[in-house]
Every structure is written in C-alpha cells, then in structure tokens.
C-alpha positions as CSV (number, residue, x, y, z in Angstrom):
1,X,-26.9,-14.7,-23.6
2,X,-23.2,-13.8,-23.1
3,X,-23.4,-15.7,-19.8
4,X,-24.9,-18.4,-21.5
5,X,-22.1,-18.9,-23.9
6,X,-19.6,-18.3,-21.3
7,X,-21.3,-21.3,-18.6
8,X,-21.3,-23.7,-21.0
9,X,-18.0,-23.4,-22.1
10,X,-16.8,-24.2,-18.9
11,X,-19.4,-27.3,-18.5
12,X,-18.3,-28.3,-21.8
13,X,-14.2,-27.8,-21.0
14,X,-14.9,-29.6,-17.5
15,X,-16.7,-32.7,-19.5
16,X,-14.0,-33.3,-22.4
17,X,-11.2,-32.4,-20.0
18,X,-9.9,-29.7,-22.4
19,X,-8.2,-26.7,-20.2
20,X,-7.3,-23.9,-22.4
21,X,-4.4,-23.6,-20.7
22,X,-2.2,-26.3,-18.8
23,X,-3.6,-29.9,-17.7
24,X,-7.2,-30.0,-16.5
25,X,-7.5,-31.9,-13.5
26,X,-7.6,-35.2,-12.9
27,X,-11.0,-35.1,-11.4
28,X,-13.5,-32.2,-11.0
29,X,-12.5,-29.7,-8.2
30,X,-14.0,-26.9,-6.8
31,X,-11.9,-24.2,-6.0
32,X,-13.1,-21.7,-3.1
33,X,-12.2,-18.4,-2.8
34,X,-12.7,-16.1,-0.3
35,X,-12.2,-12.5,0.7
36,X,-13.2,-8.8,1.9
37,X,-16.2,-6.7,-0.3
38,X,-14.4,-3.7,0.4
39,X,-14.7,-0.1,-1.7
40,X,-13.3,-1.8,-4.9
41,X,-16.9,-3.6,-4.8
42,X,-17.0,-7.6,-5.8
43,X,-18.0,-7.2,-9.2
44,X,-14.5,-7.2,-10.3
45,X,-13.7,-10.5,-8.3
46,X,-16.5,-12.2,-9.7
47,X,-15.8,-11.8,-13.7
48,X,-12.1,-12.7,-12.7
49,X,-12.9,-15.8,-11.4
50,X,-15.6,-16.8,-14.0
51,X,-12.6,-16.0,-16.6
52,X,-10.2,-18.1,-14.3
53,X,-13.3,-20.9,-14.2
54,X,-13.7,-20.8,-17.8
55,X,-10.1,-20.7,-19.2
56,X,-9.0,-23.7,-17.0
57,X,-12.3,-25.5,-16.7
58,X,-13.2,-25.8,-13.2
59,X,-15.3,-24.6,-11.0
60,X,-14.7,-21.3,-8.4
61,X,-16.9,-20.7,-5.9
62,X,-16.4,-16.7,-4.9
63,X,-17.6,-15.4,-1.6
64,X,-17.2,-12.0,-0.7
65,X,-18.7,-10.0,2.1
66,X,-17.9,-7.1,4.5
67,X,-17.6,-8.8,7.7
68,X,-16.0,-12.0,5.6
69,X,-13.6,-12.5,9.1
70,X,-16.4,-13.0,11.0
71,X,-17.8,-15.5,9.0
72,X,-14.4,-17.3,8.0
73,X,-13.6,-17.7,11.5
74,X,-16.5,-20.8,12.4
75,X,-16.0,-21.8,9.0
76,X,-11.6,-22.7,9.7
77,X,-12.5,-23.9,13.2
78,X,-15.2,-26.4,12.1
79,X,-12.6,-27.2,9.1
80,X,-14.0,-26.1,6.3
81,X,-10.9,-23.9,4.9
82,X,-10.7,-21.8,1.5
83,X,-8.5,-22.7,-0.9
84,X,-7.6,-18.4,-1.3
85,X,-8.0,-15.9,1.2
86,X,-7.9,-11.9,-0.1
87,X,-7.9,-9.8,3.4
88,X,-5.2,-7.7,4.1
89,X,-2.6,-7.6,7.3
90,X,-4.2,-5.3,9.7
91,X,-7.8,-5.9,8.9
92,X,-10.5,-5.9,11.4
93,X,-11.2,-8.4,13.1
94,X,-6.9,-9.0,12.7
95,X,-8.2,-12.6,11.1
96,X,-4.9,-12.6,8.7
97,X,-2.7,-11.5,11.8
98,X,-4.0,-14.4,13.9
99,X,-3.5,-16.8,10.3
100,X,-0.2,-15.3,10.2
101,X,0.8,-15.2,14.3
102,X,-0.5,-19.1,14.6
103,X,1.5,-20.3,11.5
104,X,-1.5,-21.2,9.3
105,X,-0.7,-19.6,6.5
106,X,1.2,-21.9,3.6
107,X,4.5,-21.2,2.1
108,X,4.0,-19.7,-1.5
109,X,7.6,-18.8,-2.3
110,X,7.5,-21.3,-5.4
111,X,4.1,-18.7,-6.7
112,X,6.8,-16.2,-7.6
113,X,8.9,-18.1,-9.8
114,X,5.5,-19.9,-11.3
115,X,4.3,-18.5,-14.9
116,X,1.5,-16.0,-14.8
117,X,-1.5,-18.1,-16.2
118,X,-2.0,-18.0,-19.5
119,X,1.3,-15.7,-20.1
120,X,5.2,-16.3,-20.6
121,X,6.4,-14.5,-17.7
122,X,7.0,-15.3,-14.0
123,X,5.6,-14.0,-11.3
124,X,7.8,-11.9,-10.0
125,X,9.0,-10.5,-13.1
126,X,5.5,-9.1,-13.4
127,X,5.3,-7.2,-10.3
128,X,6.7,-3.9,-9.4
129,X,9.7,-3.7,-7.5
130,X,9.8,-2.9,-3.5
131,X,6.4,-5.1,-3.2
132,X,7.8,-8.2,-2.6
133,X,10.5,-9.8,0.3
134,X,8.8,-7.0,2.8
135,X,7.2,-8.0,6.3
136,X,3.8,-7.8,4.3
137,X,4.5,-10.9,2.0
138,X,7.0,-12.2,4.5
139,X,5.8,-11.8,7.8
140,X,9.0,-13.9,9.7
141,X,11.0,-11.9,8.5
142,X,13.0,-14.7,6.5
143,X,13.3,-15.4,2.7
144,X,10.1,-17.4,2.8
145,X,7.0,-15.5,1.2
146,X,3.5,-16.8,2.5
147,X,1.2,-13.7,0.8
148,X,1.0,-12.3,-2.3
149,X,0.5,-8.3,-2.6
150,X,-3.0,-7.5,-3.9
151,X,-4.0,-4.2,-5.3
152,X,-2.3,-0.9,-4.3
153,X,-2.6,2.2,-3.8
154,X,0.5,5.3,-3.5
155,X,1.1,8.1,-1.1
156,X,3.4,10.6,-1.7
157,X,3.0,14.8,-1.6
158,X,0.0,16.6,-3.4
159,X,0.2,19.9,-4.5
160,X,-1.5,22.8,-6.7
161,X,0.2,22.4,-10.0
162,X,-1.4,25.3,-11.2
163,X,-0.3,27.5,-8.9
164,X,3.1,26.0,-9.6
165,X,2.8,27.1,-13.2
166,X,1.5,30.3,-12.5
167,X,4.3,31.1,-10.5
168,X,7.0,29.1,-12.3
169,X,8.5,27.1,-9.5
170,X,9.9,24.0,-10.5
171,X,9.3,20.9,-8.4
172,X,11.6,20.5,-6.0
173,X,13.1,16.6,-6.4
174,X,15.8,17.0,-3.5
175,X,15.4,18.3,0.5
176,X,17.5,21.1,-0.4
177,X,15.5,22.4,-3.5
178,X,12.6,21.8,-0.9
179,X,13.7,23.9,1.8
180,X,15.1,26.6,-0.9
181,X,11.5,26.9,-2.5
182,X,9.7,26.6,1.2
183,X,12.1,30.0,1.6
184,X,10.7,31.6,-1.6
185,X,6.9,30.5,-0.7
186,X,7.3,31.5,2.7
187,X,8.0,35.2,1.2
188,X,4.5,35.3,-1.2
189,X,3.1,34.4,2.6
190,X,2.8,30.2,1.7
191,X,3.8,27.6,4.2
192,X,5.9,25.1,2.3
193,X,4.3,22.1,4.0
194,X,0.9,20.4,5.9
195,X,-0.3,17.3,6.8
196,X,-3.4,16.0,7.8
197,X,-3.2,13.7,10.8
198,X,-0.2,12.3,12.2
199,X,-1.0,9.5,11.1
200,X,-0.3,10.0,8.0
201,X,3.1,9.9,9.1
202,X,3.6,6.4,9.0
203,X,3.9,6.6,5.1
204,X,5.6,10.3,4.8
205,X,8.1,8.8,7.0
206,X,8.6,5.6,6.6
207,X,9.3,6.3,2.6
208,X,11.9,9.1,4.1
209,X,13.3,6.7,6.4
210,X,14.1,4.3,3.1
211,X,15.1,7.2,1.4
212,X,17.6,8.2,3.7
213,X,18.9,4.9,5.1
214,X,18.4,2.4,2.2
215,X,16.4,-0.8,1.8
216,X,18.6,-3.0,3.6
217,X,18.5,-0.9,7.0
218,X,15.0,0.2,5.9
219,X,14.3,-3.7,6.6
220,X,16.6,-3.8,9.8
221,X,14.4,-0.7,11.0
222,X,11.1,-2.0,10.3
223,X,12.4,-5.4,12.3
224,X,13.0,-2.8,16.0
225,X,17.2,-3.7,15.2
226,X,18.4,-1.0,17.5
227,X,21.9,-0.6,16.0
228,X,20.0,0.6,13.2
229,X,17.8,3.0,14.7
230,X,21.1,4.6,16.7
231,X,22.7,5.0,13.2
232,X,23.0,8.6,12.1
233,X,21.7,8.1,8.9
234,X,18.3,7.5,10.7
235,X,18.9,10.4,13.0
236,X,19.3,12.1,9.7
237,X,15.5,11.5,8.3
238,X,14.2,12.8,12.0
239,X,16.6,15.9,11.6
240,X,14.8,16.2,8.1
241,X,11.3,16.3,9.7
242,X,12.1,18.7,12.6
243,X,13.5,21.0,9.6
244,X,10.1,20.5,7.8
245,X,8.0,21.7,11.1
246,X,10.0,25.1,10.8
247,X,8.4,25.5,7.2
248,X,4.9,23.8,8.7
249,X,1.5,26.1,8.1
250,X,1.2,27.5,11.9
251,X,-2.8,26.2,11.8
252,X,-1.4,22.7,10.7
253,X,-1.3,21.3,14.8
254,X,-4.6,22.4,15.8
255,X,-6.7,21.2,12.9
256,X,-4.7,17.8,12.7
257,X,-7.5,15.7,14.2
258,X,-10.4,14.0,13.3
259,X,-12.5,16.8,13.3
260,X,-9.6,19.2,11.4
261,X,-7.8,17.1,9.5
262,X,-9.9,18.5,6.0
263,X,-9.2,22.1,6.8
264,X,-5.7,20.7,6.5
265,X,-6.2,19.6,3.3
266,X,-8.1,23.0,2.6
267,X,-5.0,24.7,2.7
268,X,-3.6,23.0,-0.2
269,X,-6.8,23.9,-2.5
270,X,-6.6,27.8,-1.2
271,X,-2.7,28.1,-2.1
272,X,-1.9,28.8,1.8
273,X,0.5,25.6,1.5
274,X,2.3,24.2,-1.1
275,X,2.5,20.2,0.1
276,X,0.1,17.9,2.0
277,X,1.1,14.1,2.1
278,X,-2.0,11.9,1.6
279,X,-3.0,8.9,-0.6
280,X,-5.0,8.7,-3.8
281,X,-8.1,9.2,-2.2
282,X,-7.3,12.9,-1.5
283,X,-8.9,14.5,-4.8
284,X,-12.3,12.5,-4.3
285,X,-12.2,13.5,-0.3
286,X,-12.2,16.9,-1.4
287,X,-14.0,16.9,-4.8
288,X,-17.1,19.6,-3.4
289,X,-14.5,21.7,-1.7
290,X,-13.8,25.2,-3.2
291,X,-10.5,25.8,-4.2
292,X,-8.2,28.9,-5.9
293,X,-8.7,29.6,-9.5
294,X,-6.6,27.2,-12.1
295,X,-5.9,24.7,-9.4
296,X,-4.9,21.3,-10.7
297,X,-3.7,18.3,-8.8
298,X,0.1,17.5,-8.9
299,X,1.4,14.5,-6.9
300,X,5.4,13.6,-6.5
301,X,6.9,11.0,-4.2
302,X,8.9,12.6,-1.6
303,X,12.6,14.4,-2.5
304,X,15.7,12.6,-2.5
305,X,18.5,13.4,0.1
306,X,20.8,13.8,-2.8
307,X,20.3,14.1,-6.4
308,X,21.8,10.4,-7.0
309,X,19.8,8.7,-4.5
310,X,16.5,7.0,-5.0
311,X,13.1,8.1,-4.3
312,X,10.1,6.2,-2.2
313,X,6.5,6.2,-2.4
314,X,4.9,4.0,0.4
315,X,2.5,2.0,-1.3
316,X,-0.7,0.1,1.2
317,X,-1.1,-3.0,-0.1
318,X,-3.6,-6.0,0.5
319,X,-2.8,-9.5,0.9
320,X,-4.0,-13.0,-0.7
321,X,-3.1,-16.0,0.4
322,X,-3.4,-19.7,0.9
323,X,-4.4,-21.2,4.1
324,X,-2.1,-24.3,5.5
325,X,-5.3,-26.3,5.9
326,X,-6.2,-25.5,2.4
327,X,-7.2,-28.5,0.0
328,X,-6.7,-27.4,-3.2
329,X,-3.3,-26.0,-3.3
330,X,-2.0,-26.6,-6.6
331,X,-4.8,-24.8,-8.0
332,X,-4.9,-22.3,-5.5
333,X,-1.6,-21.4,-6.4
334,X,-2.2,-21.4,-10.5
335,X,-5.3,-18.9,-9.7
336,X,-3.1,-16.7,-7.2
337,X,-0.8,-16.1,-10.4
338,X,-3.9,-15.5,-12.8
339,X,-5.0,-12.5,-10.5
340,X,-1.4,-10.9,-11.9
341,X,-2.4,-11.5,-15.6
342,X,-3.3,-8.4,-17.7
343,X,-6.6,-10.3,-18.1
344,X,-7.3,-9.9,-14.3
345,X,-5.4,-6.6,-14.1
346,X,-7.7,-4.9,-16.8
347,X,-10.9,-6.6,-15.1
348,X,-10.0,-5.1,-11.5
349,X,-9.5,-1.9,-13.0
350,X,-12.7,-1.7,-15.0
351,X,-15.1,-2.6,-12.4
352,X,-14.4,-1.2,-9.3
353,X,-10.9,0.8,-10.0
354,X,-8.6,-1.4,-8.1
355,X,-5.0,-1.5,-9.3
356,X,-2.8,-4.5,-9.2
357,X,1.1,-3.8,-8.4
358,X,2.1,-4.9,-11.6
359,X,5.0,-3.1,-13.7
360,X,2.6,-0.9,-15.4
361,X,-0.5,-0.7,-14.3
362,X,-0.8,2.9,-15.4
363,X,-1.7,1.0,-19.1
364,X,-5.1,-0.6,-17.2
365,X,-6.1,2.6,-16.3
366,X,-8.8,4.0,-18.3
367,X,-8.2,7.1,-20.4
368,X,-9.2,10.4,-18.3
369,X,-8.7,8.9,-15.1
370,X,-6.9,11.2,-12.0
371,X,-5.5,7.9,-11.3
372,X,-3.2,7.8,-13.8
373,X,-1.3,10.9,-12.5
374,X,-0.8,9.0,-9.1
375,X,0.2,5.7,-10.1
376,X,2.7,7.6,-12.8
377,X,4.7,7.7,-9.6
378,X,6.3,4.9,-10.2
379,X,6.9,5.2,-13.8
380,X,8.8,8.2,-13.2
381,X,11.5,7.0,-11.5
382,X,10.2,6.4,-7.5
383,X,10.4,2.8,-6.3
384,X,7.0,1.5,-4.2
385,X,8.3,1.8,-0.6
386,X,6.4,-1.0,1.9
387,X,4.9,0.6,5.4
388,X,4.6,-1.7,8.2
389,X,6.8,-3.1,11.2
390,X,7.5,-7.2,12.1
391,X,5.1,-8.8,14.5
392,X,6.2,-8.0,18.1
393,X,4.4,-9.0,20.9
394,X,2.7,-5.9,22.6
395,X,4.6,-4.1,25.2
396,X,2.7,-3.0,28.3
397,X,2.3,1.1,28.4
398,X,4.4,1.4,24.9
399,X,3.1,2.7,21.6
400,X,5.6,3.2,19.1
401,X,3.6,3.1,15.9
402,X,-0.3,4.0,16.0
403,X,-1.1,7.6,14.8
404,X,-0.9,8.6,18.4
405,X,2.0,6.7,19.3
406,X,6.0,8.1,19.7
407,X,7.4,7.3,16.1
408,X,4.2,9.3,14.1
409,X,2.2,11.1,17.3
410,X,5.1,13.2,18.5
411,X,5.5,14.9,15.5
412,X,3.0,17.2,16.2
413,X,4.4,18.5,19.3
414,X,7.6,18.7,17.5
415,X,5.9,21.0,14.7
416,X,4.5,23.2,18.2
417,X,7.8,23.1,19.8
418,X,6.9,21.1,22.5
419,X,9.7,18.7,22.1
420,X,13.0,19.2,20.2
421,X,13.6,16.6,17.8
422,X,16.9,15.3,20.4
423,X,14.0,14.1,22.6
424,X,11.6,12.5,20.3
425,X,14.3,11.0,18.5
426,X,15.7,9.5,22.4
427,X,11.9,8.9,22.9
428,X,12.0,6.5,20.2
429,X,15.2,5.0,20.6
430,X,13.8,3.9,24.0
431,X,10.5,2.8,23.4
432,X,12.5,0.2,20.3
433,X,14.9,-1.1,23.2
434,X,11.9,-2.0,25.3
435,X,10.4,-4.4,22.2
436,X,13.8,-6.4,22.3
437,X,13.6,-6.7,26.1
C-alpha cells in the first residue's frame, strides 16, 4: 500500500506540475540512470531514486546489472546514452576509462558549487575532504571535475586491540613510536608488522607517500613528475618501508600470494604480529577464523612522520558521472547532488551498507555496526588520502603500478633482502622516466 501512496504521488506531482522541491520541468522527462549491481546490492539505488522521482516529480528509470559495461557499450554506440553513469575508474570491461580516455564524459565542475537537493548546503561543503580535485574526479589532471566520488570505503592498519590492552601499549601515532613499540613486541617474540599481498601496497604506500611529501607533491607524484619522485622527501617514505621489512613477520613473503595471503592475516588474529594493512572487508574475510582469547579489532590510519604532520587513510572510491552525449543534463546534475543528501546517504547505508564520502557518514551507520570503528578514521583526525596515478599510455615491458609491478611488487623482495631499498627506489625512478619519454 506504501508503494501505492508513494506512485501516485509522483503521478499526481508530475500532472499539477508541483515539485517539492525547485521548478518541475517544463515537460515530462525521463531521467535514466545507469550503473554497476555490485556487493552493495541495487536495493539501495532503487528506493533512492523512487525518493528522487517522487520529491521532484519525474520519472527515473534505474538499471542496474553486473555486467552493466557490456550492455552500455551497444546501447552509447547506437546512441542511446544515460543521463547518469555509477561505475567506477578501473572497472572491468575499463568502460569509464575508455568514457574518460575518448573525452565523453561532461564537465560537472558547476555540481560542486550546486545545493544538495532538498538541503542548504553545497556540494562540496558536504563532502569529506581529500575526495575531490584528485585524478579520480579529475582525470586531466586540471581544475576541471568530470566525476563525482561515490561511496567509500578506508584502508589503514588493523590490529588486536585486545592484546593491546592486555599488554598496555599505547598506539603508536608517529614512525618512531612505531619502530620503538615494534622493538618492545619484537622482545615478547611479536613481529611489529604484515601484509597480505603486495598489492595492498598501493594504499599503505600511497597514504605514506602523502604523508611524507604532502598533497601538492602527492599530486605531482601521482602525475610520473620526475623532479618529484627524485626529491628526498619521497626517498624518505621508501627509507620508511625498507625500515618496516626489518620489523616484517619472517613467514610474511612466502604466504603473500593468492593462495597465502589469509595466513597473513592469521597472524594478526593469533598475536604473532601486531599490524596488517587491509580495507574494511578484513573482519568479515576472517569472521570463521579462530583467533587468541579477548581479541578485538582496532583500526588506525598509518603514523605520522612527525607529531605535527597530518595523517592519511587511502580511501577506494567509485565514480558517477554524466555522459557528454547525455540528454537530460540539468536534471542529471540536480539528481547527482541528491545522491549526497542525508536522505540518500541514510538509504545507501540501510540497504546494502554502502557509505557515501560525506563529512560524517559515521552518523548513517547503524548502531552496533564494525563499520563505525573504520570510518571513525576520519573523525579522528586522518584526512581520506586518493590512490590512483594519471592516465599514461602503456609503456612496452614496464609495470610500475600493478601488484606485481616495481612501485608495490618489489617490496617483497625488499622485505627478503633481495634488493636494498637504493635499488628499488633507482628501479622506480627509472621505470617513471620511461612514462615521460
């Protein structure tokens, strides 16, 4: 009955022309949206756009499916083009890349100074800070933002807070306090640190590279400016990492693999290391494994090179968007700032549990939830750190940034000793020259 009601509102606001909120359109439109059915589920999609149908009186058609870039892809080409697009950079099937690499994606700068639909406050005075102006939202690498971020999720370094308790070690918040407490654990017989995959990397050190360096070389980093990767400031974040393998669990290399990678995370749930750096899926990846008695989950973003400076949590975003070709813009644009309204927010993080990067989104998670310890992150002081390089064309026999690649892949034969961290670092160095050739 509650559809009903809600159904014929919107008939009835679309016949008398009477938007709750703003001016109803001068004729009746139909707004498409389209994007991934990934883990969040579509559930949450679909009451946010019957509330975005209903409050403005028009009508949103939703579709969401797995493989939505294959079907997208015959629908653009025969011209029959969404007016919103949710599918993140890096997707399979690279559909947003190729949007993004042949300039068909539409200039949305003016979305950020825009009100949030239905609520006094702009755009981006809603979000948090460190997800906007990166090569995510603005892939050219200019001042121009063509995406909006959509939902997010933080990395940083999980530990046993029980253990932490029992033993009545603080957390460390700087590299020194780090290293000093990796000394004291390495005496009870615990490693100090772990990791998973290399690939996990790519967050760890891309938040210690920010950390280190600060945003503005962070940005001339992430953009292969070699000047900036010569610096010794970044030399000082791959010092930092070749300081951490000394303190590494000696098992860490050989179980970092596909097949490994959870006896990794084993070693965090069986006090044989204290930190593991892994996203906010950790706790449900391991929720049947045994684990010591009194262990509780603790999760910090990674310490601070001084105790002045800030501190990073890489954040994985996904991306919405409006396509060039798109022919309902306007009203593309008003529903892109709806999906930031703490109407939407709530409704994404009751069905499904997918979190919007607004400035407190811990207040939309429900009571009881481990995800407010994770997203606390950011209310306690770390600022969301965004992972990803600028769009290069490949370079034959190079790989600088997969999980197998120089920047992340080498760490493990750094950890093993195969390499020092002179010839990674050089390693790297080189293989960035060869993208600006």
């Amino acid at each position: 009955m509650k559809k009903l009601i809600v159904s014929g509102l919107a008939l009835l606001l679309i016949l008398t022309g009477c938007g709750s909120n703003g001016d109803k359109p001068s004729e009746e439109v139909t707004l498409k949206v389209a994007g991934l059915e990934s883990g969040y589920g579509k559930e949450g999609w679909q009451k946010v756009v019957d509330t975005f149908a209903a409050e403005k009186g028009v009508k949103v058609e939703l579709e969401m499916v797995q493989n939505i870039e294959d079907v997208l892809r015959p629908q653009i080409q025969a011209g029959d083009v969404p007016d919103v697009i949710y599918l993140a950079i890096g997707s399979k099937g690279k559909l947003t890349d190729t949007m993004i690499s042949e300039k068909k994606i539409l200039e949305i700068t003016d979305v950020l100074d825009m009100k949030v639909f239905g609520e006094d406050v702009a755009v981006k005075d809603k979000l948090q800070d460190g997800v906007l102006n990166t090569l995510r939202t603005n892939p050219y690498g200019d001042d121009k933002t063509y995406l909006t971020p959509h939902f997010f999720a933080p990395t940083g370094l999980f530990f046993n807070e029980g253990l932490f308790n029992e033993k009545g070690w603080a957390v460390p918040t700087t590299w020194d306090e780090m290293f000093a407490l990796g000394d004291k654990a390495a005496a009870e017989g615990i490693a100090l640190f772990t990791y998973p995959t290399t690939g996990y990397f790519d967050a760890f050190f891309s938040a210690l590279l920010n950390n280190v360096v600060g945003p503005e070389m962070y940005a001339k980093l992430m953009n292969y400016d070699e000047a900036a990767w010569a610096s010794p400031q970044t030399k000082e974040a791959f010092e930092i990492v070749g300081k951490l393998a000394q303190y590494t669990h000696k098992d860490t290399v050989s179980q970092a693999n596909g097949e490994g990678f959870t006896k990794n995370q084993q070693l965090i749930l069986d006090n044989k290391a204290l930190f593991i750096p892994n996203g906010t899926w950790l706790p449900g990846e391991m929720k049947d494994a045994p684990r010591a008695e009194g262990f509780e989950w603790g999760f910090i973003s990674i310490p601070k090179v001084s105790a002045t400076g800030d501190t990073y949590a890489s954040t994985f975003t996904e991306e919405v968007y409006i396509p060039s070709d798109a022919k309902n813009v306007e009203l593309a644009k008003e529903f892109i700032t709806f999906l930031y309204s703490d109407k939407a927010v709530q409704i994404f993080a009751e069905n499904g549990g997918a979190i919007q990067p607004v400035k407190k989104a811990i207040d939309f998670i429900p009571e009881g939830s481990d995800l407010k310890l994770f997203y606390s992150v950011y209310d306690n002081g770390a600022k969301a750190n965004s992972v990803g390089f600028a769009s290069k064309d490949p370079v034959e026999g190079v790989d600088l940034t997969s999980s197998e690649g120089i920047l992340y892949g080498t760490v493990n034969e750094v950890v093993s000793g195969q390499k020092t961290v002179d010839q990674w670092y050089q390693e790297v160095l080189d293989a960035v020259a060869k993208y600006n050739k």
